[in-house]
PDB file of N, CA, C, O and CB in Angstrom:
ATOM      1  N   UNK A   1     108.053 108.671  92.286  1.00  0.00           N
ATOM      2  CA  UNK A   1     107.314 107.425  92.327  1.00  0.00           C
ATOM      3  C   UNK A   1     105.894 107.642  92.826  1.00  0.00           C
ATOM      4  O   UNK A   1     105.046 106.931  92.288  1.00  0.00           O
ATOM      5  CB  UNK A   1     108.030 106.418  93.205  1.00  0.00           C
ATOM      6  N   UNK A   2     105.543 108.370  93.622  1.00  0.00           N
ATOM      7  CA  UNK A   2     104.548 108.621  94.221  1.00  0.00           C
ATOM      8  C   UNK A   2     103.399 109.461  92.968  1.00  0.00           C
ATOM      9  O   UNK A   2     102.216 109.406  93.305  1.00  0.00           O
ATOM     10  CB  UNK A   2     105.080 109.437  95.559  1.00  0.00           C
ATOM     11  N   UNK A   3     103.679 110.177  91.648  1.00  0.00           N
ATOM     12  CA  UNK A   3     103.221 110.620  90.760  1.00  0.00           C
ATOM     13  C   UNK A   3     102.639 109.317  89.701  1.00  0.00           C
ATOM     14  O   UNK A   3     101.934 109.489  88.707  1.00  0.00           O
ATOM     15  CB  UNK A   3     104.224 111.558  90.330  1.00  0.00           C
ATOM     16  N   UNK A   4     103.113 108.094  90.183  1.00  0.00           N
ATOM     17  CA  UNK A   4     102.777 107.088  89.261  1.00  0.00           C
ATOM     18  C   UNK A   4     101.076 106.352  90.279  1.00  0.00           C
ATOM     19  O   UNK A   4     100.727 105.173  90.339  1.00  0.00           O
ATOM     20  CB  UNK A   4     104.499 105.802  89.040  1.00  0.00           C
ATOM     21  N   UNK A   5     100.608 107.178  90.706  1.00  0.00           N
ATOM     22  CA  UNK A   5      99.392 106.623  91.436  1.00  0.00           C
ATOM     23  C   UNK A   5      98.426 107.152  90.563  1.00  0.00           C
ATOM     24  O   UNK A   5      97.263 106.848  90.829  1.00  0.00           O
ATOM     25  CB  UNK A   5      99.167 107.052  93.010  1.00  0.00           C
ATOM     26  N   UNK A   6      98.639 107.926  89.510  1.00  0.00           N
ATOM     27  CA  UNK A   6      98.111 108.953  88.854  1.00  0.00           C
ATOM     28  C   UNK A   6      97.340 108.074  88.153  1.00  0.00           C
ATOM     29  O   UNK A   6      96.167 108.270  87.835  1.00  0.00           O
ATOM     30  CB  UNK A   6      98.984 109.933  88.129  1.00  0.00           C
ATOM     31  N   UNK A   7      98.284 106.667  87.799  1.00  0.00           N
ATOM     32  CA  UNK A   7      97.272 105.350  86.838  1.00  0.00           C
ATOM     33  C   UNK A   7      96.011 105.251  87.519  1.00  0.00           C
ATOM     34  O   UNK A   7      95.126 104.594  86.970  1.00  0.00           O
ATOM     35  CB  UNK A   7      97.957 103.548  86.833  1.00  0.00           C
ATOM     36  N   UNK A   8      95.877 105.574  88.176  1.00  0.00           N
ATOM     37  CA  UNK A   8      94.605 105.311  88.730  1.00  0.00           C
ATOM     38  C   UNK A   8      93.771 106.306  88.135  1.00  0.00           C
ATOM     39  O   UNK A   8      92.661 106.019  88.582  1.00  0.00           O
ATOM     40  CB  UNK A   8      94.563 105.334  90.233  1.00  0.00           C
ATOM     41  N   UNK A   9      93.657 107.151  87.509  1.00  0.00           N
ATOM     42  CA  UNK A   9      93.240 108.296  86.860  1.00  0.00           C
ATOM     43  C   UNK A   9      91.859 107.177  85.846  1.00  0.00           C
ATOM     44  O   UNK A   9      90.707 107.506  85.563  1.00  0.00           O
ATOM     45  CB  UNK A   9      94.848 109.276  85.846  1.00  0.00           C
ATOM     46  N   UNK A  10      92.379 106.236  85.620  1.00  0.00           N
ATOM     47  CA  UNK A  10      91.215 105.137  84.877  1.00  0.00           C
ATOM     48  C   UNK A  10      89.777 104.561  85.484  1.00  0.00           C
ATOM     49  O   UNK A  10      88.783 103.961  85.075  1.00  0.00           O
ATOM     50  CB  UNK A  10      91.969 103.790  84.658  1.00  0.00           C
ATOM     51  N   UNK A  11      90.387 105.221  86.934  1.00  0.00           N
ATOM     52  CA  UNK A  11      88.689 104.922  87.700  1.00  0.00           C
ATOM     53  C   UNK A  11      88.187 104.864  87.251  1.00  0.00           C
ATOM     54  O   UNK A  11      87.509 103.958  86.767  1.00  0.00           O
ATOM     55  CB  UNK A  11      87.892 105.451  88.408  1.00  0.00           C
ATOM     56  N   UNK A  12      88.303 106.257  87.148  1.00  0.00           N
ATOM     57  CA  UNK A  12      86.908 107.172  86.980  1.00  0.00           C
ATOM     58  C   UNK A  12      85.884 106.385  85.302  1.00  0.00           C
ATOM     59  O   UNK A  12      84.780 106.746  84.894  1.00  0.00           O
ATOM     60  CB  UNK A  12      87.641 109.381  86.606  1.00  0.00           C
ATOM     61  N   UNK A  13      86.446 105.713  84.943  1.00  0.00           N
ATOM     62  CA  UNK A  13      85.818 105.524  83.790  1.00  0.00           C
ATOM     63  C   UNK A  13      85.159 104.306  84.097  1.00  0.00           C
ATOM     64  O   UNK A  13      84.386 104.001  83.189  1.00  0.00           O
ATOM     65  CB  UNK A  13      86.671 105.520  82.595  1.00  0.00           C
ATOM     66  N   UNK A  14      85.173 103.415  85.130  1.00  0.00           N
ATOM     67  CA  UNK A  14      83.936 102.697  85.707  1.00  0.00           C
ATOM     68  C   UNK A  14      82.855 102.904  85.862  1.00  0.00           C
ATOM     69  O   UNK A  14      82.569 104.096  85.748  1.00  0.00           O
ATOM     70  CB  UNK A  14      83.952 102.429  86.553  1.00  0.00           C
ATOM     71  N   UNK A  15      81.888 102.115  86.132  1.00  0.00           N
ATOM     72  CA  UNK A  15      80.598 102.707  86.598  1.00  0.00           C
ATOM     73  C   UNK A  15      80.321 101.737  87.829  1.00  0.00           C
ATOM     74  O   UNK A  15      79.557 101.005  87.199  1.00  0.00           O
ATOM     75  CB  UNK A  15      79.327 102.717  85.371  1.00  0.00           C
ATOM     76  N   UNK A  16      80.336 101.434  88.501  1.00  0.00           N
ATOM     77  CA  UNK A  16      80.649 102.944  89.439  1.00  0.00           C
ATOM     78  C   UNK A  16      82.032 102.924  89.823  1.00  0.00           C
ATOM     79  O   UNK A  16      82.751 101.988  90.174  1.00  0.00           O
ATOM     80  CB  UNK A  16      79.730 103.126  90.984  1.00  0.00           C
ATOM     81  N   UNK A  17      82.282 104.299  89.669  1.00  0.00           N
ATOM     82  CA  UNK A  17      83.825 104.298  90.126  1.00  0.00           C
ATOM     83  C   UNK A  17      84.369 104.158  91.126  1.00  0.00           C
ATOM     84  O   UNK A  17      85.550 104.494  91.222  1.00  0.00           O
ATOM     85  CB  UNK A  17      84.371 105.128  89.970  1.00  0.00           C
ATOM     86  N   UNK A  18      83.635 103.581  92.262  1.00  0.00           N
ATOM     87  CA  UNK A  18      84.339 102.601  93.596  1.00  0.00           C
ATOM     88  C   UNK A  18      83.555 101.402  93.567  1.00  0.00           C
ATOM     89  O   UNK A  18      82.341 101.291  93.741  1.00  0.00           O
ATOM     90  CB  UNK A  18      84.214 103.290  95.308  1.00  0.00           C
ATOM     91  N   UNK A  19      84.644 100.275  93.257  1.00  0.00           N
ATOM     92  CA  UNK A  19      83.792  98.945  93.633  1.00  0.00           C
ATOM     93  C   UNK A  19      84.195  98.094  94.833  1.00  0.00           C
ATOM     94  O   UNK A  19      84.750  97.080  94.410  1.00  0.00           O
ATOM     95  CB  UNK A  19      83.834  97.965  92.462  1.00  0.00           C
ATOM     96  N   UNK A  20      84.126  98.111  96.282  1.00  0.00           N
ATOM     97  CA  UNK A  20      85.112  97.382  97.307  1.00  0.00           C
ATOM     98  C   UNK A  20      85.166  96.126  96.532  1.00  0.00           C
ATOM     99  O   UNK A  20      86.284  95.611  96.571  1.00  0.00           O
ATOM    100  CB  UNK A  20      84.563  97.169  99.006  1.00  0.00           C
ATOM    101  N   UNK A  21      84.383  95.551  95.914  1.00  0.00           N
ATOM    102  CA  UNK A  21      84.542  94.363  95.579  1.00  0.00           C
ATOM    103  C   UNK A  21      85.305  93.970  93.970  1.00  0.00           C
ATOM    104  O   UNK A  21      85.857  92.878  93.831  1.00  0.00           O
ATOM    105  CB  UNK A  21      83.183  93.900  95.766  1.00  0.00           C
ATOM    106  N   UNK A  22      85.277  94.534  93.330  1.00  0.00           N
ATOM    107  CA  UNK A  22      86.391  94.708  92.258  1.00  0.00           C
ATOM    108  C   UNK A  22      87.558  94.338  92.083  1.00  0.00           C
ATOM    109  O   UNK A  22      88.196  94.825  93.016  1.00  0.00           O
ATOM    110  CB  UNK A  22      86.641  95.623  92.103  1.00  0.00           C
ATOM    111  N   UNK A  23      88.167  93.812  91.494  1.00  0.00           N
ATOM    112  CA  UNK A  23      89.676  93.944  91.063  1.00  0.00           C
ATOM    113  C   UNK A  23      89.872  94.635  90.214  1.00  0.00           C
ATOM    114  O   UNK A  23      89.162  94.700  89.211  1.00  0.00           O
ATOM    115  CB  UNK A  23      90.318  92.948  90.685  1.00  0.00           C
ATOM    116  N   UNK A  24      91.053  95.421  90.460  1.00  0.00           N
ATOM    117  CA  UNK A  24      91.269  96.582  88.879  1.00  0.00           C
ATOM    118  C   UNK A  24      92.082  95.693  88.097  1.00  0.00           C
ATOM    119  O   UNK A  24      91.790  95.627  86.902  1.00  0.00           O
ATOM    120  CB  UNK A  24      92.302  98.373  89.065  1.00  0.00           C
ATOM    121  N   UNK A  25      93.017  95.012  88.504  1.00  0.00           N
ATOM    122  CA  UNK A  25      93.420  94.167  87.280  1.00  0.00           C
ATOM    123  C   UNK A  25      92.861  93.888  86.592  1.00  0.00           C
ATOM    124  O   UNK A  25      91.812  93.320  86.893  1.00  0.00           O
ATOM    125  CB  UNK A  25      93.812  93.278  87.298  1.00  0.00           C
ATOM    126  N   UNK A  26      93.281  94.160  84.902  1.00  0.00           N
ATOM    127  CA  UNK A  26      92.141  93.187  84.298  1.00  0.00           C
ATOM    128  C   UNK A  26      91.052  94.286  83.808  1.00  0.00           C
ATOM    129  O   UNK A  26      90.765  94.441  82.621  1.00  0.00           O
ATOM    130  CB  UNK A  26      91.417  91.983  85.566  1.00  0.00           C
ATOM    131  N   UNK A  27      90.624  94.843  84.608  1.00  0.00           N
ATOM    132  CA  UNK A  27      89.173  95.246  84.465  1.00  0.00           C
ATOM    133  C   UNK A  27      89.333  97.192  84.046  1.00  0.00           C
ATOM    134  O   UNK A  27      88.413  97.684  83.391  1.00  0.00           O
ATOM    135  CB  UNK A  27      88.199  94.790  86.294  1.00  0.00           C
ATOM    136  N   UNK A  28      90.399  98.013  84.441  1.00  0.00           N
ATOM    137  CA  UNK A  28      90.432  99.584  84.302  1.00  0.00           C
ATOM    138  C   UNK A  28      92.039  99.260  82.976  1.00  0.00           C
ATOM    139  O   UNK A  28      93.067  98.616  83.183  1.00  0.00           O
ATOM    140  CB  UNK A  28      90.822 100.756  86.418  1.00  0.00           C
ATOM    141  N   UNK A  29      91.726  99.804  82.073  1.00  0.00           N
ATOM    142  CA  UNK A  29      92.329 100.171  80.696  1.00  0.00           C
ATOM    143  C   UNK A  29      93.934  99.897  81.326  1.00  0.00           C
ATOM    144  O   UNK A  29      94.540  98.889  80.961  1.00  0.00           O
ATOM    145  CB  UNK A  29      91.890 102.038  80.012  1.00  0.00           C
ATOM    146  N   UNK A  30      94.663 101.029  82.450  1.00  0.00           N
ATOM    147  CA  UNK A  30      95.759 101.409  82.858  1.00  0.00           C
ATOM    148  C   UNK A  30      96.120  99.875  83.457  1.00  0.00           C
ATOM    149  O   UNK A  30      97.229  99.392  83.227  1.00  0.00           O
ATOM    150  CB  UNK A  30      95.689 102.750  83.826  1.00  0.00           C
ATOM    151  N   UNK A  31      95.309  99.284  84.087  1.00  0.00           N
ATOM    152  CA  UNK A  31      95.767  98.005  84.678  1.00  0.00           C
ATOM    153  C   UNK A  31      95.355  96.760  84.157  1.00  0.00           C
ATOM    154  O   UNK A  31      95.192  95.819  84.934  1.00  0.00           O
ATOM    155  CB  UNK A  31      95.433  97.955  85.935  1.00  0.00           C
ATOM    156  N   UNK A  32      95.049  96.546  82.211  1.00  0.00           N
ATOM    157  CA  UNK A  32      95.681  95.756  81.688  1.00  0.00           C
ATOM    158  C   UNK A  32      97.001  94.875  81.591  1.00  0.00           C
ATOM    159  O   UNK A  32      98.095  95.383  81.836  1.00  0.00           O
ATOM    160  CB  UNK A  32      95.550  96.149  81.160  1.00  0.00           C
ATOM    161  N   UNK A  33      96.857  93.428  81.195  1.00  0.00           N
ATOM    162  CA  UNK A  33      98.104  92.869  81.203  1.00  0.00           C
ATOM    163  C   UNK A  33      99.414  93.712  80.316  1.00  0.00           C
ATOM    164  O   UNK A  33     100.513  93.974  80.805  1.00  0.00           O
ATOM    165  CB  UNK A  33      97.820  91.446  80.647  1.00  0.00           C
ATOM    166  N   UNK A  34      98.966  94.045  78.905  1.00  0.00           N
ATOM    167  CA  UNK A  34      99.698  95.052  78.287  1.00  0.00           C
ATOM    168  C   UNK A  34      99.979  95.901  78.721  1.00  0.00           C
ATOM    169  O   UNK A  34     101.194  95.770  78.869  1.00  0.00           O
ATOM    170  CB  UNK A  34      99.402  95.451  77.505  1.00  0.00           C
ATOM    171  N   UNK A  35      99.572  97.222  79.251  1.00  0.00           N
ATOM    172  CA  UNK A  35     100.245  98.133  79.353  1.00  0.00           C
ATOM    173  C   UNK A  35     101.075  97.897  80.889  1.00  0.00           C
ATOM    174  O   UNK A  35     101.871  98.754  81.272  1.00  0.00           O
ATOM    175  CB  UNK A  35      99.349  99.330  79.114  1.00  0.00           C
ATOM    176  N   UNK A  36     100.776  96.547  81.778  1.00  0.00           N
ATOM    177  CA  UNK A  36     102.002  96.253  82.806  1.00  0.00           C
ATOM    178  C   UNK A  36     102.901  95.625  81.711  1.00  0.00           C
ATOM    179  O   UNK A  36     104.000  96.133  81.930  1.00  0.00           O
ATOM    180  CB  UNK A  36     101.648  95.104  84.278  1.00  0.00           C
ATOM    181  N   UNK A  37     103.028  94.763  80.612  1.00  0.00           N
ATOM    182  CA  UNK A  37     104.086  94.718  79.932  1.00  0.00           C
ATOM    183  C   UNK A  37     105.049  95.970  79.543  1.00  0.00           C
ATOM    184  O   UNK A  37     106.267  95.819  79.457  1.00  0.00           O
ATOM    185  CB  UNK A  37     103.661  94.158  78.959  1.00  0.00           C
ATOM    186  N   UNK A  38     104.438  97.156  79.325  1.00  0.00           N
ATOM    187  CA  UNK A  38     105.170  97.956  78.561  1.00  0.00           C
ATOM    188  C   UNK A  38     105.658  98.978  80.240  1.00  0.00           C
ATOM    189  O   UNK A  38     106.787  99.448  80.381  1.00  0.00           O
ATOM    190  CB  UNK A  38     104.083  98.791  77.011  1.00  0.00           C
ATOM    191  N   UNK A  39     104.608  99.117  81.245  1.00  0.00           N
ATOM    192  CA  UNK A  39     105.839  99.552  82.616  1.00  0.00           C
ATOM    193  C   UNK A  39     106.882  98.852  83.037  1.00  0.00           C
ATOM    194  O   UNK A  39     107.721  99.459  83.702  1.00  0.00           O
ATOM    195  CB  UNK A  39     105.309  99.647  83.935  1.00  0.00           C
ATOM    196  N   UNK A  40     107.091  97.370  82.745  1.00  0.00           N
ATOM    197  CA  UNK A  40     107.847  96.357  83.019  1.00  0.00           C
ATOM    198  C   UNK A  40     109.092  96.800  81.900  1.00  0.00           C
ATOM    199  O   UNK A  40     110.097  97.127  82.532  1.00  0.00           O
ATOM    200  CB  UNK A  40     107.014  94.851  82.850  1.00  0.00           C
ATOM    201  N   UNK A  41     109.235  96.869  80.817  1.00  0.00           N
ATOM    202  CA  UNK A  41     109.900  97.811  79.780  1.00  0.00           C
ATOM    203  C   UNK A  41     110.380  98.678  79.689  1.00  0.00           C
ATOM    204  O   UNK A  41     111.451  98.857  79.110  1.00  0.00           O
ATOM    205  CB  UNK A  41     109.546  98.133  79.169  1.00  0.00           C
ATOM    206  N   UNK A  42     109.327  99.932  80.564  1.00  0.00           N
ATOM    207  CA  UNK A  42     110.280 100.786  81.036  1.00  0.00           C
ATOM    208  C   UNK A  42     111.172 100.595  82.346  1.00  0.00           C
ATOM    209  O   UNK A  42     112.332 100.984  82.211  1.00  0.00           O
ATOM    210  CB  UNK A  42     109.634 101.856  81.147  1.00  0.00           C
ATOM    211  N   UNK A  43     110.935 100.225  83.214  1.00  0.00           N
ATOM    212  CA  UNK A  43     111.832  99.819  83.916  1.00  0.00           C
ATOM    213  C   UNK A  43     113.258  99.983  83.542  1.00  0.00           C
ATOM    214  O   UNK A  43     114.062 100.528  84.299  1.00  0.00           O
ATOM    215  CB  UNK A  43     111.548  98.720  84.095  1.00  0.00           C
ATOM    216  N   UNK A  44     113.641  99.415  82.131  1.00  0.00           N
ATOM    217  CA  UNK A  44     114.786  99.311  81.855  1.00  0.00           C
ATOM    218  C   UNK A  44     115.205 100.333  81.086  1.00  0.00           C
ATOM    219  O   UNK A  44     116.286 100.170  80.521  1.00  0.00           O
ATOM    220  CB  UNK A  44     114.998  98.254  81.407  1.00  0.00           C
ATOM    221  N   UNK A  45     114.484 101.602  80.876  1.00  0.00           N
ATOM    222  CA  UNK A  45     114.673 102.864  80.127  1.00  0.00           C
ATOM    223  C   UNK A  45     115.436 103.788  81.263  1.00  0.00           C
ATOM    224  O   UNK A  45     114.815 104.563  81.991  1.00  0.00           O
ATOM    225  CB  UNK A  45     113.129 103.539  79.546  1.00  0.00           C
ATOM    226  N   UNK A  46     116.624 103.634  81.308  1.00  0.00           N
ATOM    227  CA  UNK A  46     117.124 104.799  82.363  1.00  0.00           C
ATOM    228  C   UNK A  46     116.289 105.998  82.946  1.00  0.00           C
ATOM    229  O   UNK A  46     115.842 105.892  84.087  1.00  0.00           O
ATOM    230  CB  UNK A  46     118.200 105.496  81.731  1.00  0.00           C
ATOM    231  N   UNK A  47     116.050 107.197  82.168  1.00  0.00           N
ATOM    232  CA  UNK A  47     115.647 108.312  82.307  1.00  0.00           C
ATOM    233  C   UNK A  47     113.923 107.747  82.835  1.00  0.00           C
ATOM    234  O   UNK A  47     113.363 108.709  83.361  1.00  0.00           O
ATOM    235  CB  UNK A  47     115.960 109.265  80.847  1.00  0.00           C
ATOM    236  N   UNK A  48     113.240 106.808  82.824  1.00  0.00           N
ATOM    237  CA  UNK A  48     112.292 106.300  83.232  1.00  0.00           C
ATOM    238  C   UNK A  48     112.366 105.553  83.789  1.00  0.00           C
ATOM    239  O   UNK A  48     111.206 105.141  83.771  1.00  0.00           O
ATOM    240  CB  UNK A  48     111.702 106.090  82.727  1.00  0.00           C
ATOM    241  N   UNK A  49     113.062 104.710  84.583  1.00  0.00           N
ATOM    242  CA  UNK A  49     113.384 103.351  85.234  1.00  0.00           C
ATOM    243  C   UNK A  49     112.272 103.625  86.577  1.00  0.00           C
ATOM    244  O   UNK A  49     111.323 102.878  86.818  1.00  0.00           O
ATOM    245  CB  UNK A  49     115.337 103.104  85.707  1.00  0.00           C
ATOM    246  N   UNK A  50     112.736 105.256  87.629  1.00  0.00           N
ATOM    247  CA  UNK A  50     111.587 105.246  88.611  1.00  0.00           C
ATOM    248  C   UNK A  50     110.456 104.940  88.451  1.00  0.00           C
ATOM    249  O   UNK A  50     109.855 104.454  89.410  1.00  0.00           O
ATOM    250  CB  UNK A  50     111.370 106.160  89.057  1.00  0.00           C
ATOM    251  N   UNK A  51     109.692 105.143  87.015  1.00  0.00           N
ATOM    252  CA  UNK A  51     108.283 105.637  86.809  1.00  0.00           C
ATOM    253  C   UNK A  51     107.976 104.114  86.801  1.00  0.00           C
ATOM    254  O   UNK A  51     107.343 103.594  87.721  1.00  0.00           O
ATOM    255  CB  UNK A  51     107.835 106.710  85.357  1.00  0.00           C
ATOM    256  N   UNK A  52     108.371 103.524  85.899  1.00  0.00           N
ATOM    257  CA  UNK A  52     108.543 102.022  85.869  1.00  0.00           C
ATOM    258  C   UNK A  52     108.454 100.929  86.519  1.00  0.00           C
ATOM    259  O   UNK A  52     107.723  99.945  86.405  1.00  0.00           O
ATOM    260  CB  UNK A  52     109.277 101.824  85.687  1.00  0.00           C
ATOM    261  N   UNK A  53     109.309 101.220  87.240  1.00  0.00           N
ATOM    262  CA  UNK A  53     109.656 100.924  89.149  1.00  0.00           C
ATOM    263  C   UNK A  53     108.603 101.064  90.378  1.00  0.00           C
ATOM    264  O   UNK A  53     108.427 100.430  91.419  1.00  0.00           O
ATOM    265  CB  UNK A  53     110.789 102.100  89.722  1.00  0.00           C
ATOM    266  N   UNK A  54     107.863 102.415  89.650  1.00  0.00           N
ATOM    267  CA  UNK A  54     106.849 102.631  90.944  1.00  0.00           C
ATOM    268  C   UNK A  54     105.369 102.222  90.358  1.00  0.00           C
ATOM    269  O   UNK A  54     104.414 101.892  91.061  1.00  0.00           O
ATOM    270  CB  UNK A  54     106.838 104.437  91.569  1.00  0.00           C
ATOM    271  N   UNK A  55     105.376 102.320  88.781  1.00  0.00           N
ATOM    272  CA  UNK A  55     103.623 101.651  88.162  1.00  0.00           C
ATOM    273  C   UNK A  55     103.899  99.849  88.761  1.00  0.00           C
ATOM    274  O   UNK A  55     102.959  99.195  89.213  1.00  0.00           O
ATOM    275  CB  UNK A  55     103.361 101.734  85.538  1.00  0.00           C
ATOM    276  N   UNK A  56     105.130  99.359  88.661  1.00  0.00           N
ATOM    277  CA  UNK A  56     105.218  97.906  88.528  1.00  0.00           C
ATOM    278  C   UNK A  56     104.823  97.593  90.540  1.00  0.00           C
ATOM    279  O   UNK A  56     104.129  96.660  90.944  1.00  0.00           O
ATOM    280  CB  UNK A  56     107.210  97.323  87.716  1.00  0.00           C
ATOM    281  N   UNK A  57     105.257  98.278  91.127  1.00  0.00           N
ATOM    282  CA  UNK A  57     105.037  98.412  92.821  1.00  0.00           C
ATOM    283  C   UNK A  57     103.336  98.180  92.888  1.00  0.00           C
ATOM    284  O   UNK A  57     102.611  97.380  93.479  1.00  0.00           O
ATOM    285  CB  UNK A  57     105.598 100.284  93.584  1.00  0.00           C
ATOM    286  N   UNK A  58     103.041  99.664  91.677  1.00  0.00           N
ATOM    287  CA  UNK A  58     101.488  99.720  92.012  1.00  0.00           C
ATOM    288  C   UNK A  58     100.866  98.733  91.605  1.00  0.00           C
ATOM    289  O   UNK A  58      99.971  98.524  92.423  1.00  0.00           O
ATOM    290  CB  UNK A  58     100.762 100.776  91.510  1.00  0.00           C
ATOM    291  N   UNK A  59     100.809  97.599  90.357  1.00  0.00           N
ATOM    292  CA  UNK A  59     100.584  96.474  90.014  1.00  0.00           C
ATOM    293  C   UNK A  59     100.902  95.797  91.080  1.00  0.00           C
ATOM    294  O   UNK A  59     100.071  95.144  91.711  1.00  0.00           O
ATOM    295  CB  UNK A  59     101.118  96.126  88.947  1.00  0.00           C
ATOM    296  N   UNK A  60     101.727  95.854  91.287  1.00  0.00           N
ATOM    297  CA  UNK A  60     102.083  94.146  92.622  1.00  0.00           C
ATOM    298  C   UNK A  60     100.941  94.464  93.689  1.00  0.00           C
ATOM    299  O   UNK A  60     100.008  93.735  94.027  1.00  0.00           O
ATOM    300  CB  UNK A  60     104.211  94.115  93.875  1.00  0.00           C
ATOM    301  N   UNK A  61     101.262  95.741  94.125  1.00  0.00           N
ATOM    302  CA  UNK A  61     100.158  95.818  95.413  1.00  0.00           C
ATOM    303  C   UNK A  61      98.499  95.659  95.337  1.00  0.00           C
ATOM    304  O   UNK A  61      97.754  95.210  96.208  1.00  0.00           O
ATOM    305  CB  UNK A  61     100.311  97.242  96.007  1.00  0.00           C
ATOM    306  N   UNK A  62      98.107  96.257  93.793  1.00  0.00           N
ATOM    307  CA  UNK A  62      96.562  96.189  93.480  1.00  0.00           C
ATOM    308  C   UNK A  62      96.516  94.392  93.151  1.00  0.00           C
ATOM    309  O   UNK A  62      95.465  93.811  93.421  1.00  0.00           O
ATOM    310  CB  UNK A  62      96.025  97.411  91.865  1.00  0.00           C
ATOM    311  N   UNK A  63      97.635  93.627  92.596  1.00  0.00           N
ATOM    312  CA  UNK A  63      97.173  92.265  92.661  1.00  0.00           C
ATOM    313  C   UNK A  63      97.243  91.646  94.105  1.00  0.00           C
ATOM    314  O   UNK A  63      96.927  90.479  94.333  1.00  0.00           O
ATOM    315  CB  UNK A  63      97.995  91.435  91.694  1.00  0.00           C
ATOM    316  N   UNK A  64      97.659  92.475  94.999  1.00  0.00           N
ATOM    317  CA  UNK A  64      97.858  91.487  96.118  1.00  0.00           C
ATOM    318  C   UNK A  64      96.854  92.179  96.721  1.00  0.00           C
ATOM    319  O   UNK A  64      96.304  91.471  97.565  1.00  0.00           O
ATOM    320  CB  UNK A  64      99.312  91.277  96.925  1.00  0.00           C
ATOM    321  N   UNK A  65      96.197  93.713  96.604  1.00  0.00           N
ATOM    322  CA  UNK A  65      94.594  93.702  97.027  1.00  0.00           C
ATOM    323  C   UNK A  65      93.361  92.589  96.385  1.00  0.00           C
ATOM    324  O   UNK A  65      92.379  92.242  97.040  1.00  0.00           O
ATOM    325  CB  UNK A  65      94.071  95.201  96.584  1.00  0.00           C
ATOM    326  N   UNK A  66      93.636  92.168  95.076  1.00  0.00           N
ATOM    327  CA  UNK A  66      92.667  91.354  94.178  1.00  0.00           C
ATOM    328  C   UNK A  66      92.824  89.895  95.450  1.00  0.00           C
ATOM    329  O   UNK A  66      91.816  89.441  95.992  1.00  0.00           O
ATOM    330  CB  UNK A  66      93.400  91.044  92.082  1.00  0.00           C
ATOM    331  N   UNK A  67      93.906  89.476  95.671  1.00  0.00           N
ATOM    332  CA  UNK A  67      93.886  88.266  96.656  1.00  0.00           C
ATOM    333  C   UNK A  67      93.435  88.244  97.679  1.00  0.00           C
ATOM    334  O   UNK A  67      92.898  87.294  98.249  1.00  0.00           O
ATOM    335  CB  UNK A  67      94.826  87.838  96.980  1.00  0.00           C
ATOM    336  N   UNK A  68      93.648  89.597  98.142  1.00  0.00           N
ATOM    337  CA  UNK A  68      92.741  89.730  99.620  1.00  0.00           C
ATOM    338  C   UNK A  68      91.520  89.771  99.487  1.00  0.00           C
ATOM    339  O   UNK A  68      90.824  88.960 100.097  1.00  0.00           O
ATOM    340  CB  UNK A  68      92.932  90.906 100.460  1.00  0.00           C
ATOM    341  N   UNK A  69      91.131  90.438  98.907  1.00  0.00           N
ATOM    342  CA  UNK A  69      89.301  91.181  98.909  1.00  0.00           C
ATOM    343  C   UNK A  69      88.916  89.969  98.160  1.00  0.00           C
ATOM    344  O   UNK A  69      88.139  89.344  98.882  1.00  0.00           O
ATOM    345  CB  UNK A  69      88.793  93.057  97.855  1.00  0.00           C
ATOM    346  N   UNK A  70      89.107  89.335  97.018  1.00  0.00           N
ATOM    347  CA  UNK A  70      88.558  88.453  96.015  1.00  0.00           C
ATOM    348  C   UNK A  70      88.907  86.953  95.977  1.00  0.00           C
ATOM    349  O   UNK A  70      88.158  86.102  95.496  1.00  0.00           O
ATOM    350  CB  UNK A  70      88.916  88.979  94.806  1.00  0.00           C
ATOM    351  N   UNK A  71      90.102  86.706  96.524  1.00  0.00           N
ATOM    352  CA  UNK A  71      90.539  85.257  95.815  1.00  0.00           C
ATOM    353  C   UNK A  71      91.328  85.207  94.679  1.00  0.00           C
ATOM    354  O   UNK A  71      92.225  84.368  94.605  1.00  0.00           O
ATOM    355  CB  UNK A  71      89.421  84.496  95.373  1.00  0.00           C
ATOM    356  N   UNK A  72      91.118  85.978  93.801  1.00  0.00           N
ATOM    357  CA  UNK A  72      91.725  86.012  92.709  1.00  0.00           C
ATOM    358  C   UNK A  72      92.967  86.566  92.603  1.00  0.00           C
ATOM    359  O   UNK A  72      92.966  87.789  92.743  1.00  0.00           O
ATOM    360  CB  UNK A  72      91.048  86.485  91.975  1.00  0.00           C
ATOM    361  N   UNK A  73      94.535  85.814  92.303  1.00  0.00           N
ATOM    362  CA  UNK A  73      95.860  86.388  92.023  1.00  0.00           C
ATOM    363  C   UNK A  73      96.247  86.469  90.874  1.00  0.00           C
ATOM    364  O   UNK A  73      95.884  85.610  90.070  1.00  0.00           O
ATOM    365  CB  UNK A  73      96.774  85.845  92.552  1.00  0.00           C
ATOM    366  N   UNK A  74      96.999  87.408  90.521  1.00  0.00           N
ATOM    367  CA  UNK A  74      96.820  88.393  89.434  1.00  0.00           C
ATOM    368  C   UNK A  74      98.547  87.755  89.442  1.00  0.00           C
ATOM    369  O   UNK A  74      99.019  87.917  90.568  1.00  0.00           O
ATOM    370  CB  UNK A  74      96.183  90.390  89.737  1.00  0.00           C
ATOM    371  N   UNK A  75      99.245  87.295  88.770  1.00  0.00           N
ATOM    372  CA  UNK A  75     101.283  87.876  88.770  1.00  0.00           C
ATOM    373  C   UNK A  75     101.161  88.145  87.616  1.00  0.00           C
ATOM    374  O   UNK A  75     102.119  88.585  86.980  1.00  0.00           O
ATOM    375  CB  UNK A  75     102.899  86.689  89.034  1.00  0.00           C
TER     376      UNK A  75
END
């Protein structure tokens, strides 16, 4: 689970690639509404269920950073 932080690998394709004020929801490719549809999906793929399990963790927690830092809630 801890290998699924790797989504974050989409930073880097910001400009600039740290924004404190940012939400990645929404805004970095990996943390589109779609592709949390399709970790939500795997979830239910046995042999992938962890990976699934731990991108959908990392979504919950980066929307519940978007509420803190921004105002804005992401579910």
């Amino acid at each position: 689970m801890v290998a699924t932080m790797l989504v974050d690998v989409d930073h880097l394709l910001a400009n600039p690639i740290y924004d404190a004020n940012r939400c990645s929801i929404g805004f970095h490719p990996l943390h589109e509404f779609i592709p949390i549809i399709i970790y939500g999906v795997i979830c239910f793929i046995k042999p992938l269920r962890y990976v699934g399990i731990g991108l959908i963790i990392h979504m919950v927690l980066d929307s519940i950073d978007c509420m803190i830092s921004s105002g804005v809630w992401y579910v």
